[in-house]
Structure formats: C-alpha cells, structure tokens
N, C-alpha and C positions, 0 to 999 in steps of 0.2 A: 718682452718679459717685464714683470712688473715685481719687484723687491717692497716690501712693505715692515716699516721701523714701528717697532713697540716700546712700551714700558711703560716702568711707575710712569706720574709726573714728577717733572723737572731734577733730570737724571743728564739727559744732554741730548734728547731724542732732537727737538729742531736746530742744535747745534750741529750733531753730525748732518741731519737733512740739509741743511745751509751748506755744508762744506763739502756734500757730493755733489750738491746741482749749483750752489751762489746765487738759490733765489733770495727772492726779500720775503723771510719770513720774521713773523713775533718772538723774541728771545727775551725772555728777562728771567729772572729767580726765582719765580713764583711758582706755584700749583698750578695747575689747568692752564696754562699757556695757550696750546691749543687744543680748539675746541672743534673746527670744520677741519678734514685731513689737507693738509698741504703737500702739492704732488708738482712735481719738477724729473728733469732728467739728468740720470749722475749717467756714469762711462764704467765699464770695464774696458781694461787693456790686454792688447797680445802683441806678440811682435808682424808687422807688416811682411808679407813674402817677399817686399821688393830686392831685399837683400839679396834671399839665395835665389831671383830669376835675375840680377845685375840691371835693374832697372828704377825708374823715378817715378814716384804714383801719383796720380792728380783723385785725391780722393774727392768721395761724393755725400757721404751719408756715413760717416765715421773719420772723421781728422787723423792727418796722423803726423806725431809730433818727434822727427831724431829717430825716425824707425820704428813705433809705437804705434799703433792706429787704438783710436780711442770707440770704444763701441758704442753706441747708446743703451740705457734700458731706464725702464721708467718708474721712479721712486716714489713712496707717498709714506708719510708721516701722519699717524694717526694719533687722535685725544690717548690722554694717558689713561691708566687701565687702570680702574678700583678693585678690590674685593666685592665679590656679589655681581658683578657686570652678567654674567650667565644669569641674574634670576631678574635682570632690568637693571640694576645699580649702577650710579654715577649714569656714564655715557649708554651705558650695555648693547644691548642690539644691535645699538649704532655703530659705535668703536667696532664689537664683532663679527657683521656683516664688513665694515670697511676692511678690515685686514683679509678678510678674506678671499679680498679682491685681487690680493697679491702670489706669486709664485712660488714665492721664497718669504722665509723672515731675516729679519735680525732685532733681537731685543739687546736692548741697550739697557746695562744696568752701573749703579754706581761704586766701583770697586772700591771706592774711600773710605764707602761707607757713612759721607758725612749728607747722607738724603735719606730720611725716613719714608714710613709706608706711606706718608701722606705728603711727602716732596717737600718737605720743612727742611732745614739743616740742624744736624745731630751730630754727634761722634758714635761710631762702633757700632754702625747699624750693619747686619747681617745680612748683606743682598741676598743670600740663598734664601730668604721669605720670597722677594720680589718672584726672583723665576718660580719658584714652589707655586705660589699664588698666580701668577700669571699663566703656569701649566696647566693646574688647574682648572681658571677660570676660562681657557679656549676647549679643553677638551669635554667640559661637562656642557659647553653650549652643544659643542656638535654632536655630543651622545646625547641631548633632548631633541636633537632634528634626529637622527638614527631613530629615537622611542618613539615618533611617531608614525612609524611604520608599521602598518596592521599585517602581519602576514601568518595565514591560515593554513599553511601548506600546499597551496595548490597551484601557488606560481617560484620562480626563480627568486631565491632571499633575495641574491644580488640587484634583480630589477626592482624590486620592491625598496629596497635602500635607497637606491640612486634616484628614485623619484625625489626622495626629499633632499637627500643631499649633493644635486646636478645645482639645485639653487645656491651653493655655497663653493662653487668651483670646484666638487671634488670629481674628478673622472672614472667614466664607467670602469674602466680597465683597472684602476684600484680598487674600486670597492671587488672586483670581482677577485683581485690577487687576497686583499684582505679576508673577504667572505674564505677563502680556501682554506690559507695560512690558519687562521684560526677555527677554522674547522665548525662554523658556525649554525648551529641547526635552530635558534632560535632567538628573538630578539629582549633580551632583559636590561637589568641596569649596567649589571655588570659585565655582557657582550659588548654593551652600548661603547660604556666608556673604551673599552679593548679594542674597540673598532676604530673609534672616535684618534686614538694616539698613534698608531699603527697608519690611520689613513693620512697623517697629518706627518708624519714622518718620508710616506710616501711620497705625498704631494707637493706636501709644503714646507721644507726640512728647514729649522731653526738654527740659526748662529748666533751663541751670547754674548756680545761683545761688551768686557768690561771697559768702561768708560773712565777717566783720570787717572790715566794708571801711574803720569806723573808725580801725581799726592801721599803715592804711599811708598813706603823703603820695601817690604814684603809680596811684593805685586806675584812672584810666582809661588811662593806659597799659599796664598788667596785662593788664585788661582785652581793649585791641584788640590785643596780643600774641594772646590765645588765640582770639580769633573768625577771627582771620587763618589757627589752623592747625586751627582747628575748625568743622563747619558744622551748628553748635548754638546758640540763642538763650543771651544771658548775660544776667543782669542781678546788681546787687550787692544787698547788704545788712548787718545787725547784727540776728542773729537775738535776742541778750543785750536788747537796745534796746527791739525791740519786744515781748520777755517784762515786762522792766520794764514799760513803758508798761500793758500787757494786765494786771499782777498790782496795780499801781497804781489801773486804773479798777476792779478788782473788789471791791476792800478799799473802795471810795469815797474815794480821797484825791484822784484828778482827772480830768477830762474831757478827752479828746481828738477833737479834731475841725479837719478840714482843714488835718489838721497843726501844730495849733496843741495846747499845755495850757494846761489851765485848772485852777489848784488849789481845789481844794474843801474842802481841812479842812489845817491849818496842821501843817508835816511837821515832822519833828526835824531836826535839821541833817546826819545823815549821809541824810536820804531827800531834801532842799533839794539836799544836792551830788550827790547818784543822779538825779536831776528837769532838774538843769541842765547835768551832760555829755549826756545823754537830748535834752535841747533844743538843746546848739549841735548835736551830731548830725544832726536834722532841720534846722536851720536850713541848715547847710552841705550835706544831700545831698536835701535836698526830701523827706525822709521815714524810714522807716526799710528800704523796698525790701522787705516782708514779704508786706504785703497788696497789694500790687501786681502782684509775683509772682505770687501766686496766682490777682489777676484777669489775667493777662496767659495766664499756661498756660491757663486753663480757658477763655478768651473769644474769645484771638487764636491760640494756635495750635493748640488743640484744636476750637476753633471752637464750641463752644453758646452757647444762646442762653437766656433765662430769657420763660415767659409765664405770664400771671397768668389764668387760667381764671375765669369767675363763671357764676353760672346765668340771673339777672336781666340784663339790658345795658341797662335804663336803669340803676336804682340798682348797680348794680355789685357786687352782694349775692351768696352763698350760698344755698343751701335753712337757713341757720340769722339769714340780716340780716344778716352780715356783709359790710364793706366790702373788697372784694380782701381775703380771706383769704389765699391762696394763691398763692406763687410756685414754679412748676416749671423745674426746669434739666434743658434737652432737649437731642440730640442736632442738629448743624447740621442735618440734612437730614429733622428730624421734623417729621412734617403733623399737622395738625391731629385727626385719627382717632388718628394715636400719643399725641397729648396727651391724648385721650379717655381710652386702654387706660392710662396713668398712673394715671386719677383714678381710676377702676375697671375691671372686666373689663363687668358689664353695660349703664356709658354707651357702652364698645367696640357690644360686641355692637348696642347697640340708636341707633349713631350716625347723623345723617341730614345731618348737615352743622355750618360754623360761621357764626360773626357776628364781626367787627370791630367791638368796642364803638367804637371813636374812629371810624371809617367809618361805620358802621351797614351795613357792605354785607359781603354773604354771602361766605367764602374758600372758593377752589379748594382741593377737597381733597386733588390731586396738589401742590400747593404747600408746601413748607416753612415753618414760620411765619416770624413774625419776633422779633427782638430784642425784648423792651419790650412785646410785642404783649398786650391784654385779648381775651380768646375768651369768646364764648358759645357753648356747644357743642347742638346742636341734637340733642333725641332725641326 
C-alpha cells in the first residue's frame, strides 16, 4: 500500500514525511522545498496475536514492539501544489501523475493559519482556500483524462473510461460502481467532474490533517468550521512533535509508549525543555495526532485489514520455527486465496483452502478475512 502526502508548500508536508519514515529529507521554511517526491516507509500498527495464543513472536517483516507489531507501508511526499497544476502550472502533471501513485491521501494543511497560498508566513490565513483549491485542482485533472474519452454508443461507457483512466491507478470495478451510481449515459464536463470525485473517493479516499495544531487556542473550532463546508475526514496534529519524539527514541534518549516518555539517558537542558513542550502537548491533545492518522486512513476509511499467515496452526510457526513471522496488510475485501498470491505466486497456484488458527475451522474461501485474523493456508 502506498499513502501519498499533499499540500500547499511549506505547511509541514516533509516534516510529517520525516517523522513517519526518519528519512533524511530537505526541511527548511521555504516554498518549494520539494521538488522530486520523496518516498520512505512509515508503519501502521495493530496489536500482535501473541497475546491471546500465550506465545512469543520472532517477527519477520513487521517488528513488534511491547505487543504492537509495526506494519509496513510505503509513503511518498510529493512537490507542493499550486493553483492551475491541472492546466501545467508550477509542478502540474508532474506533482499529479505522482500522487496518483498513491492509495490513500493525506493533505496536510496549516491550521494557524500563519502559511499563505504561496507558503510565505502570514497571520489569518484561511486553510479552507488550500483544500478548496487543492480539490479542485485533483479532480479537474482527472475529469480532463475522463473528457478524453470518445464514446459513440456502441461500446460499454465504463470500458471506454477505463481506458484512459487505468493510467492513473483508478480500477475497472470503480469506474464501473461509479458509471452506475450516477447513472451516466454520456460523457460532458459536468459528468466528467461527477465522475472524477466520486472515483477518487472510491479509490483514493483523503484525510485532512491539520498541521500545528499546537499554535492555536481554537484548534476545535477551526476545525468543525471546515468539516461543516467540507466532506472530508479531519483530524489534527504537530507534525514537528512527533519528529522530535521519533528522532529522540532513535538517538536512545527516550521511550515512548501510550503516550507517555520515558527518559532514558539524562538530556541537556535545551533537549529537558524540547522533551517537556513535547509532553504538555500530549498531555493536552492525547497525543501527537501522527500515528493515528495514519492508522485511521489506512484502517477506517481505506478499509484494510492486517493478517498474520503461518504454515504450522498449532505452533503458529513458519517453514523456518518462527513465531507469527508475518504480518500482511490486505485489501478490505481480500480472501484468503489473495492472501495466498501475496505470500507467493506458487502457494496461489497450488492453494486448496484455509484454517482459522483461533477457530481451528476451515474459511470460506469466497470470504474476506478478517482484521487480526492467523491463516493457515492449506496447499
């Protein structure tokens, strides 16, 4: 799965990008930061089954930290978005063929209000231009790939769509739910765009996450101002908060866990007062709104699911003794055969059914798994 971060410039897009993955990317205060997308891997989490089978996991391909296994999925930060980007402006084409590489969004805007249209610093700047314009500027692109579709009546709308728009990741099975839903006998401007937001809702559902939410005393008012004229999930955050926090447990100066620090090697007094705004922060917003985000896009409104494949279902083991090695982050409506085609092409091929380690009883293979679910895949 691939998550892919938007916005103005310089809002705190490769701030938070930094502080899901801690690669080394370009941050300063400036406009256009970046320019080429930078692509790293952040984690969603879930809790480890080892618990409820009373066992200790030697994972493989997903850490797991205190009963957390950390998932992978792979993030990319793209150039910041202009006005006009749909007609070639600033990055255009570029910026939105890149995002549209991605599964999921999250745009990142600046709830302070102190980052204008052009990423300058201002006071009482009204982010809802940002997403307006940013909505905008994504869905008139893909309603100009939609208008290029000649159709005469004498084929299927929907094959005819998906010609153009299979180049921009969108799937036949949307455009064909979309073509219904709207009841579409013909292709114009205003189909176009109808099509173009609906598809992208589908596909590629957005999370607005306000950025500094530190900076202002009003953060939920702000807030339910924009959900009122938007119908887009918001949640806050302090992208800066949880880079600290993320740059601090890696150096080993502290442990963080349920929201709590815990210091572990005795800091200098400018890292004591970075550590203790850092902590009234969580104390007053329950967190830093980072990693929650990004469980919240990937889990609630993208909808997957994470399962932990073994080969053994009593010992819960690998072909190598390992304990739940393996966690896979699937699609909502993947069966168990899809889970197979993951782990290879030949347990596909040669698949004959599953096992429900905590049941012990065989899954329907027209069945989507589940959340949390242990598979023995039977070949």
């Amino acid at each position: 799965m691939k998550i892919g971060i938007i916005g103005r410039t310089n809002v705190g897009k490769s701030t938070l990008f930094k502080a899901l993955t801690l690669e080394e990317v370009e941050i300063e205060d400036r406009p256009f930061t970046t320019i080429e997308p930078n692509k790293g891997v952040g984690y969603v989490t879930v809790e480890c089954p080892e618990k409820y089978f009373n066992v200790k996991c030697n994972p493989h391909n997903a850490p797991c930290i205190d009963g957390t296994r950390f998932v992978p999925i792979n993030i990319i930060d793209v150039a910041g978005l202009v006005e006009g980007a749909s007609e070639g402006k600033g990055l255009g084409n570029k910026f939105l063929s890149d995002i549209m590489e991605a599964d999921a969004i999250i745009e990142v805007i600046d709830i302070s209000g102190n980052t204008d249209s052009s990423g300058n610093k201002t006071k009482d700047f009204d982010p809802a231009i940002d997403i307006e314009m940013v909505d905008n500027e994504i869905k008139k692109w893909i309603a100009s790939i939609i208008s290029r579709s000649r159709y005469v009546g004498k084929e299927d709308i929907a094959d005819i769509i998906f010609k153009n728009v299979s180049g921009i990741n969108i799937k036949y099975s949307t455009v064909k739910e979309v073509v219904k839903e709207l009841n579409v006998k013909e292709i114009n401007e205003d189909t176009a765009l109808k099509m173009a937001s609906l598809m992208m809702k589908k596909d590629k559902p957005m999370l607005i996450l306000c950025n500094k939410m530190d900076s202002v005393e009003d953060l939920e008012e702000r807030i339910k101002k924009l959900r009122e004229r938007f119908d887009y999930d918001f949640m806050a955050c302090s992208a800066a908060a949880e880079l600290t926090i993320r740059e601090a447990e890696k150096g080993g100066f502290i442990r963080f866990k349920d929201n709590k620090i815990e210091r572990l090697k005795e800091l200098s007094s400018d890292q004591e007062k970075a550590i203790n705004i850092i902590d009234r922060i969580i104390k007053k917003y329950g967190g830093t709104g980072v990693r929650e985000a990004l469980n919240r896009l990937v889990f609630e409104l993208k909808g997957y699911k994470v399962v932990f494949p073994v080969e053994d279902e009593k010992k819960l083991t690998d072909g190598f003794g390992r304990v739940l090695p393996d966690a896979y982050l699937v699609e909502k409506d993947a069966t168990p055969k899809e889970v197979a085609a993951m782990i290879h092409s030949d347990i596909a091929k040669n698949y004959k059914g599953a096992i429900d380690c905590k049941t012990g009883l065989k899954v329907k293979n027209d069945y989507p798994v589940k959340n949390g679910q242990v598979l023995k895949i039977l070949v």
